[in-house]
C-alpha positions in Angstrom: -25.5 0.6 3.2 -21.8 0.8 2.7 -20.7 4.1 1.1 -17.3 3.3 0.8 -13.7 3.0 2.4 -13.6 5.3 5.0 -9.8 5.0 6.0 -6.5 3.1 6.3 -5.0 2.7 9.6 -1.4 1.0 10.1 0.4 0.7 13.2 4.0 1.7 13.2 7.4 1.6 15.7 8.3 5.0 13.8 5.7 7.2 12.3 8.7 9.5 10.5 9.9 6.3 8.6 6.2 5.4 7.8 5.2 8.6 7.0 8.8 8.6 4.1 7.2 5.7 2.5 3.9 7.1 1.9 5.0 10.1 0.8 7.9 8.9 -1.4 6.1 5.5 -3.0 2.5 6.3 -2.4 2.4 10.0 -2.9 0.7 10.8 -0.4 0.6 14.1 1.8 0.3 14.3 5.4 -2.8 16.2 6.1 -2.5 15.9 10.0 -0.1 14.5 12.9 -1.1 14.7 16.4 2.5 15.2 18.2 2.2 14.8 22.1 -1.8 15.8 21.8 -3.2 12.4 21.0 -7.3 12.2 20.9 -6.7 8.5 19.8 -4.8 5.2 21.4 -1.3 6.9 20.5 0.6 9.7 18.5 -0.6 9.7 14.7 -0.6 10.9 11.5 -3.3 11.4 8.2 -2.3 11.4 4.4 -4.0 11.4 1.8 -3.3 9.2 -1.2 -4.9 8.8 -4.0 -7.9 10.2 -3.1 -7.7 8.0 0.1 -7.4 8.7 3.8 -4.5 6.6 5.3 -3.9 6.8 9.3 -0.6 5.4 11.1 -0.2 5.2 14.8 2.4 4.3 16.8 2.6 0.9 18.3 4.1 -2.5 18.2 4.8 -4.0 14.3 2.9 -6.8 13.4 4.6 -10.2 14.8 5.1 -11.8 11.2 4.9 -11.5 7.6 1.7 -12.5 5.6 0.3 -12.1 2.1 -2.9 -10.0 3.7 -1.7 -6.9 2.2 -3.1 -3.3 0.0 -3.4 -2.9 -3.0 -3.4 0.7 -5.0 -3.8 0.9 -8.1 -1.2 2.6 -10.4 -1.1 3.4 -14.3 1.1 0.3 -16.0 3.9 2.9 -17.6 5.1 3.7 -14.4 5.6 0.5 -12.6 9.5 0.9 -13.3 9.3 4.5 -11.0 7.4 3.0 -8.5 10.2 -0.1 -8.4 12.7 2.6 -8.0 10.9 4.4 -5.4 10.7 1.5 -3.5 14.2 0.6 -3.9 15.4 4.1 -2.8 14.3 3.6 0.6 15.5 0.0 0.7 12.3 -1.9 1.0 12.1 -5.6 0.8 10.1 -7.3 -2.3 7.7 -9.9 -2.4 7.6 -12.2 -5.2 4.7 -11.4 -7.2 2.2 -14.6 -7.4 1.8 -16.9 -10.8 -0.3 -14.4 -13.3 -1.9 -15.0 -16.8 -1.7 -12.4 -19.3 -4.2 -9.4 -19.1 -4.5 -9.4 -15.2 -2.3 -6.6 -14.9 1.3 -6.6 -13.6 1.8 -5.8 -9.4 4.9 -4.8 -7.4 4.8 -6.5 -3.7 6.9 -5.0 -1.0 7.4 -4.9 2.4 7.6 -2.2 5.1 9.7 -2.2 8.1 6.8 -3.2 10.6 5.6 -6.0 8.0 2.7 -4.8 6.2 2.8 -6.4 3.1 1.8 -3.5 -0.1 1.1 -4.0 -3.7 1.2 -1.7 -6.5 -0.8 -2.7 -8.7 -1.5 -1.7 -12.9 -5.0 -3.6 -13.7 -8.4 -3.2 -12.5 -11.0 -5.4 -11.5 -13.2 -5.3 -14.7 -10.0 -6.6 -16.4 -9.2 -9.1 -14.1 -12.4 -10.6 -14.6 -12.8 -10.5 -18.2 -9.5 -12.2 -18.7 -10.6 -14.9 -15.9 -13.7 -15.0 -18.1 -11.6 -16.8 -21.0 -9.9 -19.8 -18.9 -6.7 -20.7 -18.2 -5.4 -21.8 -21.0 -5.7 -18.1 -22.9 
């Protein structure tokens, strides 16, 4: 049986970089980094965020730009400090996608090796009991 998510990895062409936007717009705090003594495919580094264990290695970005991406959740009076946090280091937003009231609201963004992340104010027991009551509510 599942217990739940054990970890996060992303691969990265500049763990420092990486490392700035966790810190910065997820809060997180490096917990580990491997330097030249690697016990994995290449150099690496933990956080934690949120409660959850988020793993970057060096290697090649990803070749392209989908909408596969992560969501955390955060609460709904700070989405305008997470926008700003995400614009201090220059990121690149994603158009959110078509909502109906009482889904929540999400910021989308980019990092620099294409991993798509959103930020995210509802939860799913919301989600649903708005989906629950149609479209046309």
């Amino acid at each position: 049986m599942i217990e739940g998510l054990s970890h996060i990895t992303l691969i990265t062409r500049d763990l420092a970089r990486m490392g700035q936007i966790i810190e910065t717009v997820l809060d997180g705090r490096e917990v580990y980094a491997s330097g030249e003594e690697t016990f994995s495919l290449s150099r690496e580094k933990f956080y934690l965020a949120g409660g959850l264990w988020i793993a970057i290695m060096e290697g090649e970005s990803l070749p392209g730009r989908s909408y596969n991406h992560i969501a955390f959740k955060i609460p709904a009076g700070e989405i305008d400090t997470y926008r700003r946090r995400i614009e201090t280091l220059g990121l690149e937003f994603r158009e959110s996608r078509p909502r109906v009231e009482g889904e929540g609201a999400s910021l989308y963004f980019y990092d620099h090796d294409n991993h798509l992340f959103e930020l995210h104010t509802g939860t799913l027991e919301e989600r649903l009991e708005r989906y629950r009551l149609g479209r046309n509510r």
